[in-house]
N, C-alpha and C positions, 0 to 999 in steps of 0.2 A: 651544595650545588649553586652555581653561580647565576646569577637573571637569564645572562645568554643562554646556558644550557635549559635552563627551566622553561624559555621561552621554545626552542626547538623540539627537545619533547613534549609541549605542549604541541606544536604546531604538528607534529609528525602524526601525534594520536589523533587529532581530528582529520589529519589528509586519510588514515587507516581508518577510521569511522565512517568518513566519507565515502570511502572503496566501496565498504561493506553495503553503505544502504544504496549503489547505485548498483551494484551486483544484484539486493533483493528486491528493489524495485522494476528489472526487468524480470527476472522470473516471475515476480506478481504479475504482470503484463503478459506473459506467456501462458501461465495457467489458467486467467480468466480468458481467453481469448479462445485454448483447446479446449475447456470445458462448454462454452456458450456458441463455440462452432464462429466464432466474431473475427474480423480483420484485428492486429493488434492497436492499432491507433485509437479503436473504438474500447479495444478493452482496458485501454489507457484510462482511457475519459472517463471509464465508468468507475474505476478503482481511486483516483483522482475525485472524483466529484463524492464516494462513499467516503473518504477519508476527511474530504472539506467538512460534508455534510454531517457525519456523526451519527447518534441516537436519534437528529431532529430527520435527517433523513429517512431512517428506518421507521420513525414511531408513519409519517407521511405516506413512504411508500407501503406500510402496512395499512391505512385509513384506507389510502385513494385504488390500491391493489386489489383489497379484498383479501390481504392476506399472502398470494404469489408473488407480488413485488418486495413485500414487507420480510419475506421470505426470504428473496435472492437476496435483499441487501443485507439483511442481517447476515448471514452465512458468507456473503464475502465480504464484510466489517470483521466479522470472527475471525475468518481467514487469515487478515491484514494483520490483524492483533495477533494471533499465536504465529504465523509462519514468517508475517512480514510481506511488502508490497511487493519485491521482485516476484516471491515465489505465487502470489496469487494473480499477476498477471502472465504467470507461463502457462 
């Protein structure tokens, strides 16, 4: 296989990667947003800001929660992790 071709299917499979995570990044957007009763732009931000924020997130909102916050985010961290960002903000 010659550069050009290697170059093209290289290019092709990251535009098809690309599809895929911009497909599961709105159903994340969808799911958190009927689950929490929220506008989706809000359930945006929250799936966004869990995915920045990580474990340091979680260990925080679990301190400053009491447990309920430390709760939500973990479970939509988890979420993000096994189903992917679209599906947890549908």
């Amino acid at each position: 296989m010659n550069s050009l071709a290697k170059r093209a299917t290289t290019v092709s499979l990251a535009a098809a990667i690309a599809a895929v995570g911009l497909v599961i990044g709105g159903v994340a957007i969808a799911w958190v947003a009927g689950s929490l009763g929220i506008s989706t732009a809000a359930a945006s931000q929250i799936v966004t800001a869990v995915q920045v924020g990580g474990l340091a997130l979680t260990l925080v909102a679990a301190a400053f929660g009491f447990g309920v916050g430390g709760a939500l985010v973990a479970t939509i961290r988890w979420y993000i992790l096994r189903k992917g960002k679209a599906i947890a903000i549908a």
